[in-house]
N, C-alpha and C positions, 0 to 999 in steps of 0.2 A: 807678431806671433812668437818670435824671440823673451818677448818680457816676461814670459810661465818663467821660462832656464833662467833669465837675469835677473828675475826674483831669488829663486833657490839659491843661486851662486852672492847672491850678494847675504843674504840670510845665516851662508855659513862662514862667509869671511868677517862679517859684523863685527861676532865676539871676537876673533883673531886680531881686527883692526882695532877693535875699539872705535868705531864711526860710528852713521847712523847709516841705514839700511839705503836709504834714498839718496845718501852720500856716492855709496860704492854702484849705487844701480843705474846711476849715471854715468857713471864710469867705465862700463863694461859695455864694451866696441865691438866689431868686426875685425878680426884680424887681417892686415893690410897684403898677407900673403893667404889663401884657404888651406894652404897643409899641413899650413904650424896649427888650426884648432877652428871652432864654428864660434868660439867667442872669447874675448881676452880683456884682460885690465893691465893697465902702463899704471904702474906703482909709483912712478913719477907725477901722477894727473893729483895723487891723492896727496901730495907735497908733507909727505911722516917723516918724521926727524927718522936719521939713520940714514942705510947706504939702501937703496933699491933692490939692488941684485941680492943682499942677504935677507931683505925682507920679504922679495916674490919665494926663494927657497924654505925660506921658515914655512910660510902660508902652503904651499906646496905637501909641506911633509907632514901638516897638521891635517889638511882637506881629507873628510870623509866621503869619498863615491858615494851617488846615490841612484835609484833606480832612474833619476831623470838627465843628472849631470853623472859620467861614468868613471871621465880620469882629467887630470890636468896634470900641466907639467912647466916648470921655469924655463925661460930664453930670454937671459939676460934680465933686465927688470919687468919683462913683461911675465905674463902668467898663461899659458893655453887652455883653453878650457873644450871637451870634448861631450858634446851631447848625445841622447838617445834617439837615432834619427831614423828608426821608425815611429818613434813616439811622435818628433816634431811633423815627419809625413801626415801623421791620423792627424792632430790637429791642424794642421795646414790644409788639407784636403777636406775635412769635416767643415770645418770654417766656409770656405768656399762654395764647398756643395749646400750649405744652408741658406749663406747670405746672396750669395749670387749676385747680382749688379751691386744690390749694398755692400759687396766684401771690400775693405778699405775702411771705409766710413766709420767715424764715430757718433758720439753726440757728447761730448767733452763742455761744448759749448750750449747744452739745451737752455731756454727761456733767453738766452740772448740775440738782439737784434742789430744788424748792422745795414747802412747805407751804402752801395757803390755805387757810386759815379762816373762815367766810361761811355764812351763813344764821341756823344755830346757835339755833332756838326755845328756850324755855323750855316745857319740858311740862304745867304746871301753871299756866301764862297762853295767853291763848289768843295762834294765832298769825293773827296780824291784820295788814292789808294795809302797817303802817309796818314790819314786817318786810321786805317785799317789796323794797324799797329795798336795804338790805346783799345779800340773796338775787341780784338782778340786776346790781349790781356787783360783786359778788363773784365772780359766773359770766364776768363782764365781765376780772376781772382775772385769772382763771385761763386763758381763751382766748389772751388776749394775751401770756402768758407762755408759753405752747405754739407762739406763732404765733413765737416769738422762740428756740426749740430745747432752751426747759427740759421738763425732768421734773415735771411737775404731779404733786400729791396734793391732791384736792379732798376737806376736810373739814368733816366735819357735827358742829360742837361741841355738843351739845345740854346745855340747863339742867336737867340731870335729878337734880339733887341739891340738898341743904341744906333748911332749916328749911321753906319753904313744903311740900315733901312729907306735911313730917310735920301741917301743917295741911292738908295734901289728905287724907293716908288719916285722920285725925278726921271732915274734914269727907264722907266717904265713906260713913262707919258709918254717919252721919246722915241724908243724901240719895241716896246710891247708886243707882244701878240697873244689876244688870247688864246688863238689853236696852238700856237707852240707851248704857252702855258701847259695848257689841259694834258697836250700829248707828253712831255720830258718838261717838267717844271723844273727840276734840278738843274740842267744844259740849259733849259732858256735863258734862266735868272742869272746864272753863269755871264751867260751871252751879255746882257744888258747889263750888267754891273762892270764887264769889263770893258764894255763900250762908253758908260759915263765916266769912268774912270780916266778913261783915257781922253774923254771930252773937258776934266774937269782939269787935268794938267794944263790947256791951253787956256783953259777958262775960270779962274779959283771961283768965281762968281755961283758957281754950283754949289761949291761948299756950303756955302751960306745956306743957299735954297732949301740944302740937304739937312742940313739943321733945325733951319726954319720948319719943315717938313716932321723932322723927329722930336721938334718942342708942340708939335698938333699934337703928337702921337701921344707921350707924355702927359697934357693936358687934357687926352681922352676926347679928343677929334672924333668923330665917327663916322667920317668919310675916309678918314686917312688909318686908320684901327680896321673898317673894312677890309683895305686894298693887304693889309700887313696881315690880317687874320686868313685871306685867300694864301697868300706865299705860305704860309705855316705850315697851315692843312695840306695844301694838295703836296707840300714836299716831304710832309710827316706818312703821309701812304706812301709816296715812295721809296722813302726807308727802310718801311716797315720789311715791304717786297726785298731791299739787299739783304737787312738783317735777317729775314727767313732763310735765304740763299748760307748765309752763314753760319746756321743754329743755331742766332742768338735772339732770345727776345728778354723784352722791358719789363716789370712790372708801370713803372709810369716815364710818360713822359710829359717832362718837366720844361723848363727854362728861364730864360731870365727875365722873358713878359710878365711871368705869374708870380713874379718876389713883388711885397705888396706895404704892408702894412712895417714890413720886418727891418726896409732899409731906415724909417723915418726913427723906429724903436732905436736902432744902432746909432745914427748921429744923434741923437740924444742925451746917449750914455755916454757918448767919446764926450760930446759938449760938458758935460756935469762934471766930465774926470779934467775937463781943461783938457783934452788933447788934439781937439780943431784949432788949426788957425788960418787967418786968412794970407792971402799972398793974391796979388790982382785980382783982386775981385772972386778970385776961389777957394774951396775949404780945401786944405790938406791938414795931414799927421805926419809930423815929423820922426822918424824911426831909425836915424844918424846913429842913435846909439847904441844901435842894436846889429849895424850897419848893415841896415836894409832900404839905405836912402830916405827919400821923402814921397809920400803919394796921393794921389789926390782924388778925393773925395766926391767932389762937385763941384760942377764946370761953373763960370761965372755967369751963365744962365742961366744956373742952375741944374739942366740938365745931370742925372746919375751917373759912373760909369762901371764898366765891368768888376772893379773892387768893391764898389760901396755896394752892388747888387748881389753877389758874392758874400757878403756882412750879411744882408737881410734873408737870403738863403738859408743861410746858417742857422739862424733863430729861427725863422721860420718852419726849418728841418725839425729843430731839434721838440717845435711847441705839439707837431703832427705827428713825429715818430717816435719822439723820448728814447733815439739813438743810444746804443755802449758805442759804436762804434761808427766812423764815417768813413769812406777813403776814397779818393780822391785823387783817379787816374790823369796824369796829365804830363805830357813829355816836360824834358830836363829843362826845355826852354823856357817852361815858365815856374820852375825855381820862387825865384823872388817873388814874383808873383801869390805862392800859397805862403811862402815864409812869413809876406805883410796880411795873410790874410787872415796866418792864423796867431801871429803876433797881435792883430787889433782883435781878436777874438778872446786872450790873454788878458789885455788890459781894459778890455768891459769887464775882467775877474770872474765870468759867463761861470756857472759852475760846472759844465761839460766842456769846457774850452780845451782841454786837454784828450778830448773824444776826436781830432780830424786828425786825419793822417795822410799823408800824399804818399802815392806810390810813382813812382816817374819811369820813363823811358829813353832811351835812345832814339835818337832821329834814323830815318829810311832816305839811303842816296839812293840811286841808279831807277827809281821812277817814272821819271821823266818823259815827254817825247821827244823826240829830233828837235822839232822848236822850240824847246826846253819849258813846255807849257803841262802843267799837272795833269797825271791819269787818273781819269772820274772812275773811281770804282768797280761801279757798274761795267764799264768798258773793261776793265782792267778783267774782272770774272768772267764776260762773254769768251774773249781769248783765251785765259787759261780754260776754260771749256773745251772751247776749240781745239786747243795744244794736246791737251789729254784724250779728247777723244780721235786726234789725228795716230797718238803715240799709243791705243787700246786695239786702234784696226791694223797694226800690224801685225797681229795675229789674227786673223779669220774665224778660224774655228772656234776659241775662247768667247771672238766677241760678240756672236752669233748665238751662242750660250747667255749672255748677258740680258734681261728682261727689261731693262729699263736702260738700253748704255746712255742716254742723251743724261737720265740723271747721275748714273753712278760718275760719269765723264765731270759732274760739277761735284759732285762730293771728294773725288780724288782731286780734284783737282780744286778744293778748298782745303783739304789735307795737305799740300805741298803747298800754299802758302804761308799754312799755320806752324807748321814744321819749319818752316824757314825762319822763321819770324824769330821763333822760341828755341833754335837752336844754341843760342847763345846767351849771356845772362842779359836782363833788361835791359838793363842800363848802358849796354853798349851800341853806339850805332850800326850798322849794317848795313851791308851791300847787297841789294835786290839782283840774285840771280836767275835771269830765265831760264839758262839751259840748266841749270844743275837741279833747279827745283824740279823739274818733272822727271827727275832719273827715276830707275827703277833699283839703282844700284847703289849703295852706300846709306848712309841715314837719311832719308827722305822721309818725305809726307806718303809716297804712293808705295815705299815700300814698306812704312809699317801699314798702311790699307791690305798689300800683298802678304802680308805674316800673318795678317786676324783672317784674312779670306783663304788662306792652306789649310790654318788651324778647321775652318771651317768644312772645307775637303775633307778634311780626315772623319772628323764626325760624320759627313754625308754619305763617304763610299766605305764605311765601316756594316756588319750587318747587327752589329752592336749596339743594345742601346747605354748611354749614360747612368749609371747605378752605383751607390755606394755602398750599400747591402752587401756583404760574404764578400767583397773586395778584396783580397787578399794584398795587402801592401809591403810588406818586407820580398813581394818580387821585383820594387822598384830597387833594385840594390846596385843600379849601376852610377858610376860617378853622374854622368849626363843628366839619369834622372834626380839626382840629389842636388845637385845644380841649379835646378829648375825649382827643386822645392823650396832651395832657399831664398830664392829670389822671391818666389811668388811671399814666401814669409816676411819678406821687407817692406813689402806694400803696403801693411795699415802705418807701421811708423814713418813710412816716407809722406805720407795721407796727414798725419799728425805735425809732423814737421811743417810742412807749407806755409802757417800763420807767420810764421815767423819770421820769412825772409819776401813770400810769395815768387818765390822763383819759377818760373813754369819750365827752362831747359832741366832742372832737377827730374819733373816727370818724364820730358822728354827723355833723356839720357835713361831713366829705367823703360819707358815704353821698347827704346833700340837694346838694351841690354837681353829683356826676356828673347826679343823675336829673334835674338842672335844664337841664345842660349837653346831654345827650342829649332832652329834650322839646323844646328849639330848636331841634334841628335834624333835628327830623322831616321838616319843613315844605322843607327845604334839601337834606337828605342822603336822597330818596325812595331806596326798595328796589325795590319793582313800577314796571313803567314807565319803567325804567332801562337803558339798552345794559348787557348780559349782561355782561363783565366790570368796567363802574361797580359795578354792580349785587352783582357777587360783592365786590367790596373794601368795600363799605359793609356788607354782612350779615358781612364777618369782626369789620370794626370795631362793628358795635352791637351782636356776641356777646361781644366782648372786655370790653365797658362791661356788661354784662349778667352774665357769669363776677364781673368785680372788685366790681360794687354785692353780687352775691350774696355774695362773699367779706365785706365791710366788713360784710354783715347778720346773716352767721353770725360773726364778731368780738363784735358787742354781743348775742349770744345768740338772732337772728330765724331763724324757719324762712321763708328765700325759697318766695314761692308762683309757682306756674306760670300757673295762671289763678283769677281771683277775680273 
């Protein structure tokens, strides 16, 4: 909402500069304090022969006020620049009142399409709460690339393939049950993988079996393709069911069963370029020089693995979707892993090879249970359920208000794990806190749920309705309300930024900034009790604040609540 003024201001320091317009329009910031100006340029950014301080002066004495920029003034080499803020109000507010959920949004990026990759369990490990992390960034990064005018494909890579199969369906014979299947296929499979597992340390003789098993598989067995095609399905419904708990869904789900034609295409190409060799009996690429080690291809029975399926993916992707763009959420651990992935996608010379991009994360401590054995998800949601709606009946009379508390109880309380998650930037790892995540006090998940549901108070016990018509807005003239407008004004370029780094604590950090900026001035900016037109311009503006926090909540993946 800023860029109308950092048009003008750059437009008229042009000729002063001697730049070019797009030069200066970059260059014009936020001032790092708000009472030196609402927009400023560091004469230093623009690296002009001479001294800073006498050229922000010169510029200074030459600038002609305009009905939209009114005065600036020098501090040091910087320049201040002062807008017309009822002007930037109407536009801020009109914007708003138009676009409504779309306010943010561009379409910067229209006819482009991009792939995410994100969640992506392993069906034959359990999927347990350190998953959740890629799951909600992932959701995080496909939003934000929608909000920005791409073609999203959200996909669900699942690990439904390779050698642990084949020690699932051994260890299946063994411990099986179908009614456990049927009921929690997820825990059962769990169950029995961990039980061969631990049968096959005393026994390597399994191994074999388990091989022997996933070279049927491989060779299109159809007894053994049955028993693998039942684990898939019945554990693909029950994901579906966590990932609705989390509002997130697929457009496809995918995996590494169904890469086909694409891995045979890839070692073809590496054979023609000479970059297979063999070593015991198996193909590897050697990528020493790139110093990403060496890695290997296929096993010496030929058997595929997770890299070479990864290869035929790729092509595969790219013959179906003729991708701009791929990414490729996957924690820091596996690094090397995309770097050879997408180094042998380089020297196929692929002419989109330069289209995959990894986004990575940090790892999740404090998980765990007392037996230091992984938290299934699922389990993991039922408690904080639980937790929140133990922490909503200490009020009575609110929660007795509430229509539906068993759900709001799981929407807040998928709010305060996503919030924790993204408090911080990705790539850092994190400590999983119970007690702090369900506060209601400091930046949480449940207290910006508690900012968008006040906001929402106010519109319900107001007898006003929402209108932009005869508004009168130069009676929002107090600092509180000018506060709020400017913030709400930051929103599409924060919206715009995202590609670039996908940081999702950046939205966080403005979600807690507004609900801070508006609980201030409750106290300031009353609604009841107000002369009838104060009255109506303050309920447009703490709808407006109320529209953009809900927008910034549905960005990192929250269902804004109404009342809680």
């Amino acid at each position: 909402m800023f860029d109308f003024f950092k048009r003008e201001i750059a437009e008229a320091l042009a000729p002063l500069a001697g730049l070019d317009t797009k030069v200066l329009f970059n260059a014009i910031e936020y001032p790092k304090i708000a009472e030196h100006g609402d927009l400023a340029v560091a004469i230093p950014r623009l690296r002009l022969k001479g001294n800073p301080k006498a050229i922000a002066e010169e510029w200074v004495s030459k600038f002609q006020p305009t009905a939209h920029v009114v005065s600036c003034s020098a501090a040091g080499p910087f320049i201040n620049f002062r807008i017309n803020r009822p002007q930037l109000a109407k536009l801020v507010l009109d914007e708003v009142y138009e676009r409504k959920e779309a306010f943010g949004t561009n379409d910067s990026n229209r006819g482009k399409r991009a792939i995410v990759e994100f969640s992506s369990p392993n069906i034959a490990k359990p999927f347990h709460a350190g998953h959740l992390r890629g799951t909600i960034i992932g959701n995080f990064v496909r939003n934000a690339l929608v909000a920005n005018g791409w073609e999203v494909i959200a996909m669900n890579y699942l690990g439904d393939w390779g050698k642990q199969y084949g020690l699932l369906a051994v260890g299946f014979e063994r411990y099986g049950s179908d009614e456990a299947l049927a009921t929690d296929p997820i825990h059962h499979l769990y169950e029995v993988y961990v039980k061969i597992n631990r049968d096959a340390e005393e026994d390597p003789a399994i191994h074999d079996q388990a091989r022997a098993y996933f070279k049927r598989m491989e060779d299109g067995d159809e007894t053994a393709l049955a028993l693998w095609q039942r684990f898939r399905d019945m554990s693909i419904e029950k994901y579906r069911a966590t990932y609705d708990r989390l509002n997130i869904n697929f457009d496809v789900y995918s995996g590494e069963s169904q890469v086909t034609y694409g891995m045979k295409r890839a070692m073809e190409l590496l054979e023609a370029r000479g970059l297979v060799e063999e070593s015991e009996g198996a193909k590897i690429i050697d990528l020493e020089k790139y110093k990403m080690g060496k890695a290997v291809l296929q096993k010496k029975d030929g058997t595929t693995l997770y890299l070479t399926r990864d290869m035929g993916a790729a092509i595969e992707r790219w013959d179906k979707y003729e991708f701009d763009a791929i990414f490729y959420l996957v924690a820091s651990q596996q690094d090397l892993h995309l770097q050879q992935l997408f180094k042998i996608l380089q020297l196929l010379e692929l002419p989109y090879a330069d289209r995959f991009k990894h986004i990575n994360f940090g790892l999740v401590t404090g998980m765990s249970t007392r037996k230091g054995t992984a938290v299934f998800l699922q389990d993991m949601l039922e408690q904080t359920k639980d937790k929140m709606q133990e922490v909503m009946r200490a009020n009575e009379d609110k929660y007795a208000q509430i229509e539906d508390p068993e759900r709001v109880a799981d929407v807040v309380g998928m709010s305060a794990i996503t919030v924790q998650d993204m408090s911080a930037k990705r790539i850092r790892n994190y400590d999983f806190n119970w007690q702090r995540m369900f506060s209601f006090e400091g930046d949480t998940g449940p207290y910006l749920q508690y900012a968008h549901a006040r906001l929402c108070s106010i519109e319900r016990n107001s007898d006003l309705t929402i209108r932009r018509d005869d508004v009168d807005l130069t009676l929002l003239a107090e600092p509180a309300a000018g506060d709020i407008i400017d913030h709400i004004a930051r929103y599409p370029a924060l919206v715009a930024s995202l590609p670039a780094q996908f940081e999702p604590v950046n939205v966080v950090g403005y979600a807690f900034k507004i609900s801070h900026l508006v609980s201030s001035a409750y106290e300031v900016l009353r609604v009841n009790g107000a002369p009838a037109d104060v009255a109506q311009a303050r309920l447009l503006l703490y709808w407006a604040a109320r529209v953009t926090l809900g927008n910034a909540m549905r960005l990192i993946g929250l269902i804004p609540l109404e009342r809680m």
